[in-house]
C-alpha positions, 0 to 999 in steps of 0.5 A: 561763605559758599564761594569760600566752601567752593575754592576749598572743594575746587582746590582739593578736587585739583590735587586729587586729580593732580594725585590721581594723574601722577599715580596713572603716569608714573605707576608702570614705569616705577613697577618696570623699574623694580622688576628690571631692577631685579632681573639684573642678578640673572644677566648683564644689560644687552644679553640673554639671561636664563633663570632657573625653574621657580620654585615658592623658595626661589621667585624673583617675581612675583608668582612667577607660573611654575611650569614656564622657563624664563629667559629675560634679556634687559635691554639698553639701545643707548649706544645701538641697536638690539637684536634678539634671536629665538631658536626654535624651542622644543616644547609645546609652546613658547612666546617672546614678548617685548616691553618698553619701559612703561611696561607697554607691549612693543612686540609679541610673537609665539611658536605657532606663529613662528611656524618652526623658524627662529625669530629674529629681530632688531630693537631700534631706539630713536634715530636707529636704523638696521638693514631692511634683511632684519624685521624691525621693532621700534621701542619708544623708550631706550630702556625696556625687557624681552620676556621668553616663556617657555612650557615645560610640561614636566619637570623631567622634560626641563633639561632638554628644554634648557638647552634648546632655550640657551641657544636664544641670545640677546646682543648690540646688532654691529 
């Protein structure tokens, strides 16, 4: 009777772990999935898009802070390379953050990190080269997101923000 209690108990603790490791494994790229998902409406694939101020009315996701602009670039290095320019920005902070499509980080750099320079680099998938004059990051999946955040301290300050912002692009590296 015991060893048949403990087939039971063995065969549901396997499954439980089987549940558990599958929901660890798949959850982020799910999660990248509907986020990229939803970014689509801002920007085709390869280019840099520009959502405006959030508002409670208009999120597309979720709490997105209010006083950050976001620039988002869906990236696809199938067919070739990517390279993604920042500009310096006129504000008093910004970051570009680079995701592949399990959500892990593949690169972050910021403002102060950039010390007043554009920040310009290329997104390589697997067999991928670019010329050493380009810095190189490699993503470990083809599919992935840029994230460029941006403080705007006020609202008023917004329009002088957004054009420096829209001189950030997002394209194949021919």
């Amino acid at each position: 009777m015991l060893k048949h209690r403990f087939g039971w108990i063995a065969l549901v603790a396997a499954i439980a772990m089987l549940v558990y490791w599958g929901t660890v494994a798949m959850t982020p790229r799910a999660l990248m999935h509907l986020v990229m998902g939803r970014l689509e409406q801002n920007a085709p694939v390869n280019a840099m898009g520009h959502a405006p101020l959030s508002t409670a009315e208009r999120r597309v996701i979720v709490r997105p802070s209010p006083d950050l602009a976001y620039s988002t670039c869906l990236f696809d290095l199938t067919d070739a390379p990517l390279e993604i320019v920042i500009e310096p920005i006129g504000s008093p902070y910004w970051s570009l953050s680079v995701f592949d499509a399990a959500t892990n980080v593949a690169f972050v750099r910021n403002d102060r990190e950039a010390n007043g320079q554009p920040v310009r680099i290329a997104l390589v998938g697997e067999g991928q080269s670019v010329p050493d004059a380009i810095e190189t990051v490699r993503v470990s999946s083809n599919r992935g997101l840029a994230v460029l955040r941006i403080l705007v301290p006020e609202r008023g300050s917004f329009d002088a923000i957004d054009i420096d912002r829209r001189n950030a692009r997002c394209a194949p590296l021919n």
